[in-house]
C-alpha positions in Angstrom: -34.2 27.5 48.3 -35.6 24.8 50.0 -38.4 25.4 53.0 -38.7 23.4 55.8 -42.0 24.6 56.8 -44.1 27.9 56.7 -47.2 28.9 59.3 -49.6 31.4 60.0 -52.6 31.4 61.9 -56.1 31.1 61.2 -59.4 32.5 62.5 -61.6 29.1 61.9 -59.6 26.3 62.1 -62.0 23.8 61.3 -63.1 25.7 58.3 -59.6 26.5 57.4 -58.2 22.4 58.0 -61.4 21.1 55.9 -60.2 23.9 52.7 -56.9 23.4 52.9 -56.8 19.5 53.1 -59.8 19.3 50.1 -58.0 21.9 48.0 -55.2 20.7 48.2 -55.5 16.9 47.6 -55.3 16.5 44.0 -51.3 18.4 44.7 -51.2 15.0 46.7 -50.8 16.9 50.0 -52.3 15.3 53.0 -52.5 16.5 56.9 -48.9 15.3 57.9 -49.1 16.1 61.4 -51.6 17.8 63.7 -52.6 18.4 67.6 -54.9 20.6 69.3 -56.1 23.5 66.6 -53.2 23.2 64.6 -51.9 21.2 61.6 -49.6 20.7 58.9 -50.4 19.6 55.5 -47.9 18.6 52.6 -45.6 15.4 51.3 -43.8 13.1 53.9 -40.5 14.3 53.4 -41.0 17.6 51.6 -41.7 21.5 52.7 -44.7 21.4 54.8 -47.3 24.2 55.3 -48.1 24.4 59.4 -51.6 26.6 60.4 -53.2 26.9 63.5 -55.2 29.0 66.0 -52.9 30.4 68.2 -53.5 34.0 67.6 -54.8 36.4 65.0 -54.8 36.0 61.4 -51.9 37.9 59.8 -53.8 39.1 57.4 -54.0 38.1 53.3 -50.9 36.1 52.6 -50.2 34.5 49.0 -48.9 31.0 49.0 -48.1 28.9 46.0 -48.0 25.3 45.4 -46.2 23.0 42.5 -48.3 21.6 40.4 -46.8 18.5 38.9 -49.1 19.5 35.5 -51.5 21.7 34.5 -54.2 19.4 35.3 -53.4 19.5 38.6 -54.2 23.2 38.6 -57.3 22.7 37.4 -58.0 20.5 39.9 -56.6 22.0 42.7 -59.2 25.2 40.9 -62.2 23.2 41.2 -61.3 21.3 44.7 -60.8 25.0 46.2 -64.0 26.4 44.7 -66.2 23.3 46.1 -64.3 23.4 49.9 -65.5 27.3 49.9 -62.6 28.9 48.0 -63.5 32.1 46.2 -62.2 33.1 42.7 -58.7 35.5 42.7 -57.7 34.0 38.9 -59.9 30.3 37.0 -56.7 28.3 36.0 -54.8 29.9 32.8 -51.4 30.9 31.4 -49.8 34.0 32.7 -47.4 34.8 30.1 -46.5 38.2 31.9 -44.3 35.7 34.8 -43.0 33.5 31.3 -44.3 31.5 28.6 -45.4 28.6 30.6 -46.3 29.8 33.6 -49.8 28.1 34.1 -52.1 29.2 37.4 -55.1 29.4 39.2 -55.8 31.2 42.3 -57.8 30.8 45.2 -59.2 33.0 48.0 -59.5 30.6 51.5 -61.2 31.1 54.6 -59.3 34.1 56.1 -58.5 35.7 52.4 -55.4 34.1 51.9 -54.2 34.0 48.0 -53.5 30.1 47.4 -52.3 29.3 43.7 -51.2 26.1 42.3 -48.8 26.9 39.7 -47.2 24.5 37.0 -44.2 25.5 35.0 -43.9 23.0 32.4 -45.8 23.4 29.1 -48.9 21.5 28.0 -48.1 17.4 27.6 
């Protein structure tokens, strides 16, 4: 399944744009598009994720991001933590998904759940 984009709002959105585009940036995701309190962040021609403040938060959400490599999820780990992310999971294997599933998880602004997640096995 491909997605074109997914949204939700935000209660800050200037805290929320300033976590999501540092945590983010070593996935090589970058504000695509954005207008008055809303944005969307991603890769030009890929699934995009849209937030905004047009309402209330929906409450904690998990969203997951692919990781080209594991090192990308540790430093999509660290980025998060220094943009005001809080711990949910330090990067590591999950073997209880499979063998290679490799993740760290995030806690944003509004308590979202954001992982990066890398599939592959250590290069």
């Amino acid at each position: 399944m491909v997605i074109d984009h997914i949204g939700f709002n935000v209660s800050d959105f200037p805290s929320s744009k300033a976590f999501f585009t540092q945590a983010l940036a070593p996935l090589g995701f970058t504000i695509t598009q954005e207008g008055e309190g809303w944005a969307m962040i991603g890769k030009v021609g890929e699934g995009q994720l849209w937030f905004g403040s047009f309402g209330p938060s929906p409450g904690p959400i998990h969203v997951a991001f692919a990781a080209a490599n594991r090192e990308q999820v540790r430093q999509f780990y660290a980025s998060a933590l220094a943009s005001g992310g809080k711990d949910n999971g330090p990067p590591g294997l999950r073997p209880h998904y499979h063998a290679n599933y490799y993740g760290a998880f995030v806690l944003g602004p509004d308590g979202h759940n954001i992982e990066a997640v890398c599939h592959a096995p250590e290069v």
